[in-house]
C-alpha positions in Angstrom: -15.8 91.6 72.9 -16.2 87.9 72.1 -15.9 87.1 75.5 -18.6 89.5 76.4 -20.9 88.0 74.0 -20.0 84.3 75.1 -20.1 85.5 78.8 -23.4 86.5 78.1 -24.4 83.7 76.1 -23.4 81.6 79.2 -25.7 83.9 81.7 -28.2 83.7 79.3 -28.3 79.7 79.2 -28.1 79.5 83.0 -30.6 81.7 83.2 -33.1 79.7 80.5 -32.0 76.3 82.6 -33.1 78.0 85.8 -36.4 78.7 84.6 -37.1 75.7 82.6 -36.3 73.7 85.8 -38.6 75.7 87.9 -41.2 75.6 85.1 -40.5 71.9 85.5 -41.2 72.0 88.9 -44.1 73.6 88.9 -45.9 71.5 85.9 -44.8 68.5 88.5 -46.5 70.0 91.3 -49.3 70.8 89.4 -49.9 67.7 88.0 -49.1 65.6 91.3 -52.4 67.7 93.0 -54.6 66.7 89.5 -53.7 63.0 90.4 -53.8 63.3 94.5 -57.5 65.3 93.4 -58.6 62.8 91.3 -57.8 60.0 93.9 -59.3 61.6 96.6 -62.7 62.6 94.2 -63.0 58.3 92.9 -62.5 57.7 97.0 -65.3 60.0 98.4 -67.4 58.8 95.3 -67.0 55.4 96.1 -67.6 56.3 99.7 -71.1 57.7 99.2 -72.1 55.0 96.8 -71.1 52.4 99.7 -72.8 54.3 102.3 -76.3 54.4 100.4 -75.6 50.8 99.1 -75.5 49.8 102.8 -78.6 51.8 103.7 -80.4 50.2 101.1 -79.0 46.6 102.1 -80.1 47.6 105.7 -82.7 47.8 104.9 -83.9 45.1 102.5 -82.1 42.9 105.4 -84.8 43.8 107.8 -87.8 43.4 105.6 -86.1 40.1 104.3 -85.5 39.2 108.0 -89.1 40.0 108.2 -90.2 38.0 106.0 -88.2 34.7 107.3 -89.8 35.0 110.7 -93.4 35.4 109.5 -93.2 32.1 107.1 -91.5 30.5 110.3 -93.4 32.1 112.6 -90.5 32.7 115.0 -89.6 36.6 114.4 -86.3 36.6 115.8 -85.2 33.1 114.1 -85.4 35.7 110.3 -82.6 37.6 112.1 -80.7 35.3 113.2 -81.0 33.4 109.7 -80.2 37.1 107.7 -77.1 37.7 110.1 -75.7 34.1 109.6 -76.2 34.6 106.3 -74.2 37.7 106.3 -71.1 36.0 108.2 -71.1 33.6 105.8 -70.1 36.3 103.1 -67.8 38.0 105.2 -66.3 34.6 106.1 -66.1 33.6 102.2 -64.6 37.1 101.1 -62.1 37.0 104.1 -60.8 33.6 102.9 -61.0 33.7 99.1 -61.9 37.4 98.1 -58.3 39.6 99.7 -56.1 39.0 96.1 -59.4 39.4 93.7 -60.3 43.0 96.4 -56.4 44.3 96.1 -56.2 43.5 92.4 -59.1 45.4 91.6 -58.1 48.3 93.7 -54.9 48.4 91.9 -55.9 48.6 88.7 -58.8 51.2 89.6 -55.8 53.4 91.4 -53.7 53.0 88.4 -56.2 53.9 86.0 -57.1 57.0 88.1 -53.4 58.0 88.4 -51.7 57.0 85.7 -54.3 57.7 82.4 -55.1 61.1 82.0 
């Protein structure tokens, strides 16, 4: 008699463990796609805001380019000045801007998986 309630007791535990590790489980699983979600949402948003930021930089280039060869009065020279201008940056970010561009990403991906 006791070691039918004790044997039950026992089943009963196992049983209890069981569940709370699936339970476990599945709160994991659920959570891991709220944070893969939320990453994936911050990149396409960031995505879209680049794309029209470079459609709007496309073109204010060409009216500024524009603008450069009329006061010149070689057209093609504003072109050639905008796109120099514009290797200059890339040049300046690819030397000094990689650490400043990764620790920003960083703490934007941490923030977006870590804080709920």
């Amino acid at each position: 008699m006791a070691f039918e309630k004790l044997t039950n007791s026992i089943q009963d535990l196992n049983d209890n463990i069981r569940a709370l590790g699936h339970s476990s489980a599945e709160y994991y699983k659920l959570d891991l796609y709220k944070k893969i979600i939320r990453g994936v949402i911050f990149i396409v948003n960031m995505m879209l805001i680049g794309f029209i930021c470079l459609i709007a930089l496309l073109f204010l280039s060409i009216a500024v380019a524009i603008t450069i060869g009329e006061a010149i009065g070689i057209p093609s020279a504003g072109y050639y000045i905008v796109g120099a201008f514009y290797l200059l940056i890339l040049i300046f970010i690819w030397v000094f801007g990689k650490d400043y561009i990764r620790k920003i990403i960083l703490i934007k991906s941490s923030r977006t998986f870590f804080n709920d």
